[in-house]
N, C-alpha and C positions, 0 to 999 in steps of 0.2 A: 605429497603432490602439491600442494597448495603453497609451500614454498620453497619448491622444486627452484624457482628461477632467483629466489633469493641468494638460497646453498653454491648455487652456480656462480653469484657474482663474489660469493665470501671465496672461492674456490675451498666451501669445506668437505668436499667429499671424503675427502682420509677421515675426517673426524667422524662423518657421518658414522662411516664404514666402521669404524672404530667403536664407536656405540653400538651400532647393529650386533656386533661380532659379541659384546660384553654382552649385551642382551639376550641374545640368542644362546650363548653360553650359560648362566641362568635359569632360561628355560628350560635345555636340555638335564641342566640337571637336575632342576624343581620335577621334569616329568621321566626321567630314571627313579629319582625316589619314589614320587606315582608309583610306577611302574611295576617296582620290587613291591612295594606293599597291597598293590591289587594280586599280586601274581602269588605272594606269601598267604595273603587271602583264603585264593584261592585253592591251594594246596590245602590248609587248613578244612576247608569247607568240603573237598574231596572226600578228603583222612574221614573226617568224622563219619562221612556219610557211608564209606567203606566198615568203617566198624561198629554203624550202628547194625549196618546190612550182616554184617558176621555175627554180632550180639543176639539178633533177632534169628535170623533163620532156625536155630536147632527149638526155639519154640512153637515156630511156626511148624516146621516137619512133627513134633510131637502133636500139633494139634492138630493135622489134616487127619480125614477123612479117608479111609480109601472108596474108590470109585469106577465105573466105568470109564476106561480111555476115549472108546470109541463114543461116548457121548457125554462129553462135561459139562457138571451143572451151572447152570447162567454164562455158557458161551455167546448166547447171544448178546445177552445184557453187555458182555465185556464188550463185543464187539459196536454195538450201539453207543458203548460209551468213551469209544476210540476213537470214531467217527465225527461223534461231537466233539470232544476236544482237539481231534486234529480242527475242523470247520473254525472254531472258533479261536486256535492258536494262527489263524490264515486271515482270518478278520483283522485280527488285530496286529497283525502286519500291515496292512495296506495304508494307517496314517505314517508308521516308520519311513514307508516306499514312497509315500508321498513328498516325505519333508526331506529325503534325501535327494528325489529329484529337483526340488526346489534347490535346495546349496548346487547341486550340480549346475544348473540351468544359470545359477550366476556366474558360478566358475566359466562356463561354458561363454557366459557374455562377456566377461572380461577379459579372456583369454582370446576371443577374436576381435575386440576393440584394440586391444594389444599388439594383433598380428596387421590388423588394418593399419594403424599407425606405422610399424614398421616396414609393410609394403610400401606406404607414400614417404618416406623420411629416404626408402632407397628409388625410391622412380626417377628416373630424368627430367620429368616434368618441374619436380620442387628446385630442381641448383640449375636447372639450364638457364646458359645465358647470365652468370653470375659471375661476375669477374671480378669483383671489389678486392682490394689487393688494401693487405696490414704492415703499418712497417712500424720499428721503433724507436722511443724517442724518451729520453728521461727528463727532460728540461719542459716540455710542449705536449699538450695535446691539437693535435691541427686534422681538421676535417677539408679535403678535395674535392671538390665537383663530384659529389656524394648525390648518387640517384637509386632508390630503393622501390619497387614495385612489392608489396609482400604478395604472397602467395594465396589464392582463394580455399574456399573446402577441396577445391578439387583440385590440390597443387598445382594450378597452373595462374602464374605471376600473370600474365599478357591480358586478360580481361579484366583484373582491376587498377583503378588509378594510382598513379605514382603517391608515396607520402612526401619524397623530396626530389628536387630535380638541379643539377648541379651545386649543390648545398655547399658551401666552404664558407668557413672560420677557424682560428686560431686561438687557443689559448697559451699563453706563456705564465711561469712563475709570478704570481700577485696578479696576477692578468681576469681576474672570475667573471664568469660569463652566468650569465640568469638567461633561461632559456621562458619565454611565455606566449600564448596562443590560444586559441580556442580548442573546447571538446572534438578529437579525432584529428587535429592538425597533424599529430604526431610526437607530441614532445618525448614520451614514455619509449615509444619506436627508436628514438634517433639515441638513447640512452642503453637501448640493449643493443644497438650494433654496435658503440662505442665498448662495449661489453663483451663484444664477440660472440652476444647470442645468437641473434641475428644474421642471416647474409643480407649481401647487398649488391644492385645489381652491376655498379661503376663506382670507379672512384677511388679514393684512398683514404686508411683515415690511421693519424700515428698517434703511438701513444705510449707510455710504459708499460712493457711487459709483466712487472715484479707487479703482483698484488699486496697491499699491507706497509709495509713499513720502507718511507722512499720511496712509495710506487702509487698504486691509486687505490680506492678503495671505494665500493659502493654500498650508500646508503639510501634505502629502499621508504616506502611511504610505513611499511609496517615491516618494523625489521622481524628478523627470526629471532624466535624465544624457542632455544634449544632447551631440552632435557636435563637437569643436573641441577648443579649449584648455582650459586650467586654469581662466584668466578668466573666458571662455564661461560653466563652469557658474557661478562664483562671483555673476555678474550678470544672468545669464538673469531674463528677454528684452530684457534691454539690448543693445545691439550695442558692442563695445569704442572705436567713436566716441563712444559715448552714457554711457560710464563714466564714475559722477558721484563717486567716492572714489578716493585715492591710490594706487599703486599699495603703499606700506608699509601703508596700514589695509586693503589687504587680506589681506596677510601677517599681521597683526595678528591677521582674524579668524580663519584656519587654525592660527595658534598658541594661541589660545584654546580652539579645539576638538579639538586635538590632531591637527592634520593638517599642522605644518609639513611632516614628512618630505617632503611633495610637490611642494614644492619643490626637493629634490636632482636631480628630473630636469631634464635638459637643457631651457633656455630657461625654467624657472621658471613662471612666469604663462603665458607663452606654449608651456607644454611640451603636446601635443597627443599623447594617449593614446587606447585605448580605455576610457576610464574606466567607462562602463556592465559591462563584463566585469569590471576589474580591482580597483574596488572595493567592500568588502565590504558588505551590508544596512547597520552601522552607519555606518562612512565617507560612505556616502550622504546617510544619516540627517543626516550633521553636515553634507556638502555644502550641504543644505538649511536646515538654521540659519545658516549664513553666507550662505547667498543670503538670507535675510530681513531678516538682521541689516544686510546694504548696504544693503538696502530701504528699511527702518528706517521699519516700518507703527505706525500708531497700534491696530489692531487687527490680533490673526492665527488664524485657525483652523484648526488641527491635527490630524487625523484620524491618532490611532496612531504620531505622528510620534516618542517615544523609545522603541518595542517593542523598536529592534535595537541600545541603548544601555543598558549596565549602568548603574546605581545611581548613579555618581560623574558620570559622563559625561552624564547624565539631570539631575541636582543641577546640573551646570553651565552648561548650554544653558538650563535653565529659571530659574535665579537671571539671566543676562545680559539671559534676554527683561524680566524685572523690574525690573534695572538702567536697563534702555533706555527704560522707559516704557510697552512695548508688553502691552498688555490681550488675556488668551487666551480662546478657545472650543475646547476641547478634549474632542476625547474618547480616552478610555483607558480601562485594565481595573485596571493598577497603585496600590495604596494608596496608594503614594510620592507621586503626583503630586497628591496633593486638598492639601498642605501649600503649592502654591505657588495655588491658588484660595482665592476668598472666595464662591461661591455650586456647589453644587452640582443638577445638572438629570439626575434617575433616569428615565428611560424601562422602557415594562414592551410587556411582549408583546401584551398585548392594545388600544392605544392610549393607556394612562392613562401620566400623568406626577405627578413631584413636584417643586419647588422647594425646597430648605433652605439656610440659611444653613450655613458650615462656619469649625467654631471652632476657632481655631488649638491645638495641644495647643503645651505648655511647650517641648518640644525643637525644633517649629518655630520658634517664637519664639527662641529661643537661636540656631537658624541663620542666623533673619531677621538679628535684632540682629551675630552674626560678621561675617554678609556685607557689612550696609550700614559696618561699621569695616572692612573688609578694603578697604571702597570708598572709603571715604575716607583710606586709608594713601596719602605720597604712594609 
């Protein structure tokens, strides 16, 4: 759940689905083995107790007593002591009863949080009045008189305020836009409708259909650190049958972003960590630039994606996206990053925006100019 809206914008649901399926296969058979040796167990533990019951009895009939039927000795006792152990096999039931209504009582809550969701996702209240219409475009992304109301707790859009109100701009190829604003302007909002998460309530907004390679690619403030290998994350949601580069240009890209070291663990590429634990916000951060840079999108939009990157390491992931071709929609809070756009898009709290042009100052230009001779060094 937590990065439900990531998965969404990688479109990796096959792969998800794909691991669940491995997973879950696994399990079933880690608890069939279970299974057979509780159950073998158990037959065992039968057997025996059947023959010890055989073993014993002809002792037992040699050693009884005959007696009166109509009145056996210590019926009562037997009875008093049937009493008590039922009483106290019933006792100690009631923490079992307890702790099973407990799991239940959660099932039971997430199971109508569940249905609650599902009742509002289909009510007329959340899409009505939604007209926003998607068209496509492989050269551009361009947003139209783009007005979004999102929807309150109680799915209904009409009592809160607009985030945008006739919103339009354009991006074309080498055209990158830097998106900035204040807390709650929207920036994050106007990225997932560009996304398709989002509805919206007018307007148009085009863009390439294709996700990944030629098409667009979304890079998120904390990308997804999926399950698996080294590789895994490097081309998520590719599956490592489906890996479309070497395995040295991948190496290539971790040394670029300063993450060979991750290679010294055992099996390399195929070294399988908990990497979500182990590595750090910025690590991530650059996990996620290399998984784009496999990609290698004609357009990418980045939500906060170098907050957990210093200065140098920021400077470098964004001069490569430039190198490569690839055209950004960014948002950030950092002065640093308006040197690598040519259009800037200010969003304000109260729905209003502005478009401006962004004029390189002199010492960009001197980086620009370093970079592209560092590029052409052989």
């Amino acid at each position: 759940v937590e990065y439900a809206e990531s998965i969404c914008f990688y479109e990796g649901e096959a792969f998800e689905l794909n691991e669940m399926d491995n997973c879950f296969t696994d399990l079933r058979k880690k608890y069939q083995s279970f299974l057979r040796a509780k159950y073998f167990m158990f037959g065992i533990t039968q057997a025996l107790k059947e023959i010890s019951i055989m073993a014993l009895s002809p002792t037992m009939f040699l050693l009884s007593k005959p007696c009166d039927p109509h009145h056996p000795p210590g019926s009562a006792v037997y009875y008093d002591l049937a009493l008590l152990s039922t009483s106290i096999s019933a006792l100690m039931l009631l923490p079992t009863i307890a702790s099973i209504f407990a799991i239940l009582s959660g099932f039971l809550r997430r199971i109508g949080g569940l249905h609650d969701a599902l009742h509002i996702s289909k009510s007329e209240t959340l899409w009505r009045n939604r007209h926003g219409l998607t068209a496509s475009s492989k050269d551009s992304i361009r947003v139209d008189d783009l007005t979004c109301t999102p929807p309150n707790m109680n799915g209904d859009h009409r009592t809160t305020l607009a985030l945008f109100r006739n919103l339009t701009f354009e991006v074309k190829e080498g055209d990158s836009l830097i998106i900035m604003g204040p807390s709650g302007s929207g920036k994050t909002s106007l990225l997932r409708m560009i996304g398709g998460l989002w509805p919206f309530d007018a307007g148009t907004i085009t863009k390439p259909n294709r996700i990944g390679s030629n098409g667009l690619f979304f890079l998120p403030q904390r990308p997804y650190i999926t399950l698996g290998t080294l590789r895994q994350q490097l081309i998520y949601p590719h599956q490592p049958t489906q890996q479309e580069k070497t395995d040295d240009e991948l190496i290539e890209l971790l040394r670029m972003v300063g993450l060979i070291h991750l290679m010294y663990f055992e099996d390399g590429l195929d070294s399988t960590q908990a990497w979500a634990d182990m590595l750090s916000g910025g690590e991530q951060q650059r996990i996620g630039f290399c998984r784009m840079f496999y990609h290698s999108p004609k357009f990418a939009i980045m939500d906060e994606s170098t907050s957990a990157l210093d200065i140098s390491l920021e400077t470098t992931c964004m001069e490569q996206c430039i190198a490569r071709g690839i055209t950004m929609i960014s948002v950030g809070h950092r002065p640093s990053l308006k040197k690598f756009h040519k259009q800037l898009l200010t969003l304000t709290a109260n729905g209003g925006y502005e478009v401006s042009q962004i004029q390189p100052s002199p010492s960009s230009e001197m980086s620009d100019q370093g970079f592209q001779e560092r590029d052409r060094d052989p």
